[in-house]
N, C-alpha and C positions, 0 to 999 in steps of 0.2 A: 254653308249656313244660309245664303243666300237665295239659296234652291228652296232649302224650308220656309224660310220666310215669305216668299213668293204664293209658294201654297200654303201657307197657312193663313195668310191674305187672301187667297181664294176660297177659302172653306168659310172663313170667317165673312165675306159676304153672302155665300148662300145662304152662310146659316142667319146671319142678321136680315137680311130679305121677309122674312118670315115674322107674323105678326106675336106681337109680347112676345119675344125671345130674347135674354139675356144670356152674356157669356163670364164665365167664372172658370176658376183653376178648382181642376175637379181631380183629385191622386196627382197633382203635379203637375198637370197639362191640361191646355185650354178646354174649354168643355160646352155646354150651349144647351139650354134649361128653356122649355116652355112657361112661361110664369115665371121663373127662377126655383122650379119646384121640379120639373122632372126635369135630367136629361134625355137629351136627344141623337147628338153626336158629340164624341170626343174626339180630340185629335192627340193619335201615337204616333210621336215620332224616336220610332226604334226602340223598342219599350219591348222588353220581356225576350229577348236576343232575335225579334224581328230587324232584320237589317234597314225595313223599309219604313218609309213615312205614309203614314195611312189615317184613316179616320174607322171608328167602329159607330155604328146608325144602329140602329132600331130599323126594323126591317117586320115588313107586312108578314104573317106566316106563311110560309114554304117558300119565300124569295131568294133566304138567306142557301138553301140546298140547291136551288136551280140553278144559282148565277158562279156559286162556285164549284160546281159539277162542269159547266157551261164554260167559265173560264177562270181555271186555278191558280195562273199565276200575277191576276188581279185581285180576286176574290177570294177571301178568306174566313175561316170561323174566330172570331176574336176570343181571344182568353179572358176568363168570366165573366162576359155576358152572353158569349154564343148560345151556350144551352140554352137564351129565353131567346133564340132566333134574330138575334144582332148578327149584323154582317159588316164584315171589314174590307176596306178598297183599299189598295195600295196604289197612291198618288204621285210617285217619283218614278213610277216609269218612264221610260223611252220611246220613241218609233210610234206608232201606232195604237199602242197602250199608255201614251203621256196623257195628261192633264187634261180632260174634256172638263171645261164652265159650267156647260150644258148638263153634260149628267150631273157634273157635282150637285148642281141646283137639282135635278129631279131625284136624286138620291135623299139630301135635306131634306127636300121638302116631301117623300113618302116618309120619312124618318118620324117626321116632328105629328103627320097624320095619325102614325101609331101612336104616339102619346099624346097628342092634343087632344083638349075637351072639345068638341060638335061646336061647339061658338064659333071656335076658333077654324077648324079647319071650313068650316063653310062663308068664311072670307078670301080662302085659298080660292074656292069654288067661286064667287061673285065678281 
């Protein structure tokens, strides 16, 4: 349990980094709303007999087939949102594949780009 909460502490600051984003329990688990009106990323932990702790983003088109062609046993197509090119990161790995801050944050924040109004992401840009 500690392991989750560590990362979900993690997720929960990249995604709060990020301008008017709010976070709300979205189907039972934390979740993270541009405005409080779209989501952006949710976080699955072991949800739908995934063993792993992951988050599902919003993803720019064709990232979500390159990265998990590239590396499948990080990346993944999330169940019901993959078909609109959401991509899922499994964040409890080990070795090599553990924990990067760094992507987390550039994962959020292409995430929230996809669904932020121009206002908004060109404070990401300033």
């Amino acid at each position: 349990m500690a392991d989750v909460e560590r990362i979900l502490t993690a997720v929960r600051a990249a995604c709060l980094a990020l301008p008017e984003v709010v976070e709300r329990p979205s189907h039972g688990t934390p979740a993270w709303f541009v405005r409080g009106k779209k989501t952006f990323v949710s976080f699955a932990d072991r949800v739908h007999g995934d063993p792993h702790t992951a988050i599902w983003a919003a993803a720019p088109p064709g990232v979500t087939a390159e990265l998990v062609a590239a590396e499948p046993a990080r990346f993944f197509v999330p169940p019901y949102v993959g078909h609109r090119g959401w991509l899922g990161l499994r964040l409890d790995l080990a070795g090599e594949d553990a924990l990067d801050p760094t992507e987390l944050a550039g994962i959020a924040a292409d995430a929230y780009r996809v669904v932020a109004p121009r206002t908004l992401t060109r404070l990401l840009d300033a």
